[in-house]
C-alpha positions in Angstrom: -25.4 -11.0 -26.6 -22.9 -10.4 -23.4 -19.4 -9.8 -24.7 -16.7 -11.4 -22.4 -13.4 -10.4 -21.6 -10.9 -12.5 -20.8 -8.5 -11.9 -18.1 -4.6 -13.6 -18.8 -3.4 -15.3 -15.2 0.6 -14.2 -14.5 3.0 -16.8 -13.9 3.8 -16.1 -10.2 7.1 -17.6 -10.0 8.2 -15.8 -13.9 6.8 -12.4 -12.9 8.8 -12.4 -9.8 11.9 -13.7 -10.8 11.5 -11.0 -13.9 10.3 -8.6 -11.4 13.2 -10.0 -9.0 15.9 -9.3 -11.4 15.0 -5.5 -12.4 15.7 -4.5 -8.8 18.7 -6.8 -8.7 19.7 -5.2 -11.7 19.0 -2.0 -10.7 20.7 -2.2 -7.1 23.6 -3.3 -9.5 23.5 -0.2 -11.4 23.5 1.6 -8.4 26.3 0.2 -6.9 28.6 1.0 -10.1 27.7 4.6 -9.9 28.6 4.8 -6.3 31.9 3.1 -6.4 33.0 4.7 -10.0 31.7 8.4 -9.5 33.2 11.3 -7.9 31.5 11.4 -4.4 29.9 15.1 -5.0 28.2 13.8 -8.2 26.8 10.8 -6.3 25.4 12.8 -4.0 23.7 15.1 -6.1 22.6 12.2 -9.1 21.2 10.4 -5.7 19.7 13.6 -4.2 17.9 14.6 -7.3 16.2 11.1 -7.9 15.1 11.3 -4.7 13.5 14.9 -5.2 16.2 16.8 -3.6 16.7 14.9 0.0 19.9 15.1 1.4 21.6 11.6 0.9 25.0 12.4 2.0 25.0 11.5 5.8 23.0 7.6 4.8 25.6 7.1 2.0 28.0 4.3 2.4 31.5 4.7 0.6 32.9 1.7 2.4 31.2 -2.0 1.3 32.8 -5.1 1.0 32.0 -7.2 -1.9 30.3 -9.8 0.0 28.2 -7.4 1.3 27.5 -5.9 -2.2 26.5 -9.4 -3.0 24.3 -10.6 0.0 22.5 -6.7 -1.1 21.9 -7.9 -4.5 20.1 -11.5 -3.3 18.4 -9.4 -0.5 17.0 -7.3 -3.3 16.1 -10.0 -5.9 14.2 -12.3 -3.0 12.5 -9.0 -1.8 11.8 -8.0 -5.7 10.7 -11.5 -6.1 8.4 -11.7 -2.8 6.6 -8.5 -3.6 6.1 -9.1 -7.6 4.8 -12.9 -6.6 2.0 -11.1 -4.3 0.9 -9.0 -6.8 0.7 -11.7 -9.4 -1.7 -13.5 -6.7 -3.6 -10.6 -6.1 -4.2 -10.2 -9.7 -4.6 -13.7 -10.7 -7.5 -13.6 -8.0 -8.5 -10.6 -9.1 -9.5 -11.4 -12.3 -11.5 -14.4 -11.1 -14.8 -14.4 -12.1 -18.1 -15.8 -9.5 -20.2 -17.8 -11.5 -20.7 -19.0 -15.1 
């Protein structure tokens, strides 16, 4: 007898509005670290994340908070874009042709 294994669907619009609010989140987080820490220990908690590339000429000490929040949307609709492809692509991945 042929076992079968049944493949869940994802919610596209719940995983990419979870997905969507991890990098918010995370581009949050980021944000507090820049504005509360000293800049050389930025620098060097961002250049070791990064495997040891130089972030200190692309770092931007300077934001508004407007533009601190028109970065978080930015980040949740791109989170949210990207997760909701990869929930299709799964979904139709684990299609099955035929009975």
């Amino acid at each position: 007898m042929e076992e079968r294994t049944t493949v869940r669907q994802l919610s596209v619009r719940r995983f990419g509005f979870a997905m969507g609010m991890l990098f918010a989140s995370l581009y949050a987080v980021s944000m507090v670290i820049v504005m509360s820490g000293p800049r050389e220990a930025v620098v060097s908690f961002f250049n070791s994340i990064l495997h040891g590339i130089d972030v200190t000429m692309i770092m931007r000490w300077e934001m508004s908070w407007w533009e601190m929040i028109i970065g978080i949307l930015e980040v949740f609709i791109l989170g949210w874009l990207c997760s909701a492809a990869l929930a299709i692509f799964y979904n139709l991945a684990g299609r099955k042709a035929g009975p």
